[in-house]
VEXDREN-2710 file (C-alpha; in Angstrom, 1 decimal):
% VEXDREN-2710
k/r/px/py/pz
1/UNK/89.9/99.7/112.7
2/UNK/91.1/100.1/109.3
3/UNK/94.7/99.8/110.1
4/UNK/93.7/96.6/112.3
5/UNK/92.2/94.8/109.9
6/UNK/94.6/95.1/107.4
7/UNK/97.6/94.2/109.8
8/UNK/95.1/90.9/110.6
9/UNK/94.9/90.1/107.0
10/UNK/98.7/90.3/106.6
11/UNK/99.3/88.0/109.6
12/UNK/97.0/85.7/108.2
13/UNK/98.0/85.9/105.0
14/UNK/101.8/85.3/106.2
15/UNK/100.9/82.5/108.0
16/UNK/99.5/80.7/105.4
17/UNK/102.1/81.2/103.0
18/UNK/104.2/80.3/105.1
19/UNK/102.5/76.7/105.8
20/UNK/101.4/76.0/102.1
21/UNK/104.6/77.0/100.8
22/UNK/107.5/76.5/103.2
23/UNK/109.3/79.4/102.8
24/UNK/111.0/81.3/105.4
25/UNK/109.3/83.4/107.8
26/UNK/111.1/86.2/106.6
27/UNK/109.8/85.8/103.1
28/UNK/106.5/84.8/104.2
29/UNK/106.4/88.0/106.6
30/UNK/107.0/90.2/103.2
31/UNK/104.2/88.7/101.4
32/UNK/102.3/89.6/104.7
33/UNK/103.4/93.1/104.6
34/UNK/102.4/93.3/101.0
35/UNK/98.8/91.9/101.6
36/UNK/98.4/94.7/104.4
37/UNK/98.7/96.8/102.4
38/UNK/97.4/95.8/99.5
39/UNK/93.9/95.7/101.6
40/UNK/94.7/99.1/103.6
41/UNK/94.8/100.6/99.9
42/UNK/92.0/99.2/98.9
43/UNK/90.0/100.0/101.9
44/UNK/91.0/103.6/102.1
45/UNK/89.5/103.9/98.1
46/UNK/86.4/102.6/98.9
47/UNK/86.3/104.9/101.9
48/UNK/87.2/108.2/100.2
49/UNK/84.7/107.1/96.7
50/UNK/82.1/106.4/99.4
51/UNK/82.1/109.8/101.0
52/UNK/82.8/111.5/97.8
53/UNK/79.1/109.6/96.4
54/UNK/77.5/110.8/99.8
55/UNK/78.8/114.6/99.6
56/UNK/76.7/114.8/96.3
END
């Protein structure tokens, strides 16, 4: 679910690049990529403190 997510966030977020700023859809697919996994790194922190706070 994890991985999902993050791959919908960076289609989203490609996509509206790509409208607001014109650029390619090569470009705009980068920035994607970089959202995904932006938000896949953030996730998986907040997954491994949260299990770390409930193993105490």
């Amino acid at each position: 679910m994890l991985v999902g997510f993050a791959l919908l966030i960076g289609v989203v977020g490609a996509v509206i690049w790509h409208l607001w700023t014109g650029e390619s859809w090569s470009e705009s697919s980068q920035f994607g990529a970089f959202l995904a996994t932006c938000w896949a790194a953030y996730a998986w922190v907040v997954r491994v403190s949260e299990r770390r706070r409930a193993g105490r």
